[in-house]
N, C-alpha and C positions, 0 to 999 in steps of 0.2 A: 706431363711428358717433357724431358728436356731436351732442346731444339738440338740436332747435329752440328758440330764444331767443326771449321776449317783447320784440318793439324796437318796434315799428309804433304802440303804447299803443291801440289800436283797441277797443271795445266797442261791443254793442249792446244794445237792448230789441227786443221780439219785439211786434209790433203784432196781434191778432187778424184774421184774412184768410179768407176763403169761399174752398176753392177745391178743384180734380178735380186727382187723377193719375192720368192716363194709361197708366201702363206697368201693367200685370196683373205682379204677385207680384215687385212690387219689390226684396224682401231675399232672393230666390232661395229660399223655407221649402218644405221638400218636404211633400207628396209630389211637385209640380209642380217645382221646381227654376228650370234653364235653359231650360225647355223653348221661351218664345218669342223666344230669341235663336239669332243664326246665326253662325260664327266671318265673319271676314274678311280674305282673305288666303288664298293657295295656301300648304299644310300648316300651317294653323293649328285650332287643337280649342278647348273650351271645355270647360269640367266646374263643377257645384258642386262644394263642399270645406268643411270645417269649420278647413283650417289657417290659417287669416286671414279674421276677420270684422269688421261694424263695428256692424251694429244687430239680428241674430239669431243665429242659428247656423249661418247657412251664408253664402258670399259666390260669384260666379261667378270662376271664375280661365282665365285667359286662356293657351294656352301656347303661344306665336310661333314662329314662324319662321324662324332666323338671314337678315339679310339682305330681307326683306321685312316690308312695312306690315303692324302684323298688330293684330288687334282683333277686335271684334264689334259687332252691329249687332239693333235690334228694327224690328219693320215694321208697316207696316199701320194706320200712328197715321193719325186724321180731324183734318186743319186744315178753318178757314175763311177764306175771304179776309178781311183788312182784321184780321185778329187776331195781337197776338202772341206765339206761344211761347216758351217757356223750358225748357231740358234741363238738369238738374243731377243729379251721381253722387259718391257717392262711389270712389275711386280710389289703392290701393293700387301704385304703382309702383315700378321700380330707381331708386336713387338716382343723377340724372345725365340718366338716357333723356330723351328728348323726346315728349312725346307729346300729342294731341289730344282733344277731343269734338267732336263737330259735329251739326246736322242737315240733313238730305238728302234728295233727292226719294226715288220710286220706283227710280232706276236706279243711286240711291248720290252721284250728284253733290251735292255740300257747297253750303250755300246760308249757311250762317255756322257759325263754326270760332272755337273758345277754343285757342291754343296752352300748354301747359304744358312743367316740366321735373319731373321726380318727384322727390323729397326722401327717399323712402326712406319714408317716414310718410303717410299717411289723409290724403289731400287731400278739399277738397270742391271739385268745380271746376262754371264754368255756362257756358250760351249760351243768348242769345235773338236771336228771329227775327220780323221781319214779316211774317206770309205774305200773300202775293198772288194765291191761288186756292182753290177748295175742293175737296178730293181727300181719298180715304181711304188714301193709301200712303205717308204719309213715312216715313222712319226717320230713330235716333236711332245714334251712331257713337263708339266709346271704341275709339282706336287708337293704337298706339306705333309711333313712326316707325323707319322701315328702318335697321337695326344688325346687328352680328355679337354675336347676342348670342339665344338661347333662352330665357333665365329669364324666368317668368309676371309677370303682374301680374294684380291682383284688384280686381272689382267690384259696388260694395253700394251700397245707398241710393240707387234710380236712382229719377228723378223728369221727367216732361213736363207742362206745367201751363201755365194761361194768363198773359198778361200779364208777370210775373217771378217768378225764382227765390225761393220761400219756404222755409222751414225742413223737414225731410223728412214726411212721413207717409204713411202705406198704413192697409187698412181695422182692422188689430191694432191701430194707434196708440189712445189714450184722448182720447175726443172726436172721434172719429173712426170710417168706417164703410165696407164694403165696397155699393159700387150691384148687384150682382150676387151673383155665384156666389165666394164667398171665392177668394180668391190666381187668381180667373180673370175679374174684373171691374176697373173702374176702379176709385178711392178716394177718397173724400168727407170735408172737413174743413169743420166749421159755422165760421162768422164766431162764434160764439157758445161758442165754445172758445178760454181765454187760454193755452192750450199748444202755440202752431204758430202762424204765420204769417208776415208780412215783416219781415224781419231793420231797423231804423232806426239807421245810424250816432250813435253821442252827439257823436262829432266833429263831425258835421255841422249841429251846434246847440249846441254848448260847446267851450269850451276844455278838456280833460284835463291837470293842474298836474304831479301825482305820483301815483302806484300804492304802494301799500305790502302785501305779504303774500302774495305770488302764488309762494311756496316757495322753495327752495334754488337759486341761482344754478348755473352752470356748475362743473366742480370734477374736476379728473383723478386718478385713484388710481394713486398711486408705492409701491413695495414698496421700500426702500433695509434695504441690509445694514448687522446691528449687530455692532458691533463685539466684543461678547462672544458672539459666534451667532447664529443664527436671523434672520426675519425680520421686518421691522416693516413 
């Protein structure tokens, strides 16, 4: 598999942000795990695991279905009308698959939907939404589209918050705090913490000329035979 290339030149600074997430025990840290998610999808299961993580030592792994949508799903999140949310995860996929986030009433219907294709590598993917009622059931949805295909995919660093997608944290983070009952409450980040918040493109306020130092370029290993034996 060939390693992802720097092209895009994209950076940002990290603006200090107030703000709650939503999901209880976001990095899957046991002793609670997976426990408030559900798979989605006829024969599909979920599990923690420790063999692919992204921000502890566990992540939740997903294992599909051949042939069916398959995914997982949390429930039971409180909107309010006139606000809007933001879903962000990280997402471990097959290189190629097609697959989604979304958020979604009570009954599962998508109300706005990020399409992706997995890279093989730790994506961070988001969506945001306007809501237009106040209910305590939505849910949040990381699903890989219908394939002939069983291999898992994995997911870590889940996030529901107001307004837009900010940088991750849950109550373990530094500068940060659990409102509740550890890994079974929301998670609180002070405006008053320069270690988290809204991501501000520099693109979007500068020119970017040249990058210099960001390591070793692309580069494939050839084994070619010598002429006096062995290999080089």
């Amino acid at each position: 598999m060939t390693a992802p290339q720097l092209k895009r030149m994209k950076f940002y600074i990290v603006k200090p942000t107030e703000q709650f997430n939503y999901i209880k025990n976001p990095t899957f840290a046991g002793p609670d795990y997976a426990e408030d998610w559900a798979p989605s999808g006829s024969g599909v299961t979920i599990q923690p695991t420790g063999d692919e993580q992204r921000r502890g030592a566990y992540s939740m792994k997903v294992n599909p279905a051949s042939g069916v949508a398959s995914g997982a799903y949390y429930a039971n999140l409180s909107v309010t009308n006139g606000v809007t949310y933001a879903f962000s995860c990280d997402v471990l996929g097959v290189q190629g698959q097609a697959m989604r986030i979304y958020i979604a009433n009570s009954s599962g219907t998508a109300k706005k939907t990020t399409t992706f294709v997995a890279t093989g590598y730790w994506q961070r993917i988001s969506v945001s939404f306007p809501v237009v009622e106040t209910v305590t059931t939505y849910r949040v949805y990381v699903v890989r589209d219908a394939v002939a295909s069983t291999l898992p995919f994995y997911v870590d660093g889940v996030q529901f918050e107001h307004w837009l997608p900010t940088t991750f944290f849950d109550g373990y983070t530094p500068g940060c705090r659990w409102t509740g009952a550890v890994r079974n409450s929301p998670s609180y980040r002070s405006a008053n913490t320069g270690l988290g918040g809204e991501l501000l493109c520099i693109n979007d306020y500068a020119k970017i000329i040249s990058v210099h130092g960001f390591g070793m370029g692309n580069w494939n290993q050839i084994m070619t035979k010598m002429t006096t034996g062995g290999d080089m």
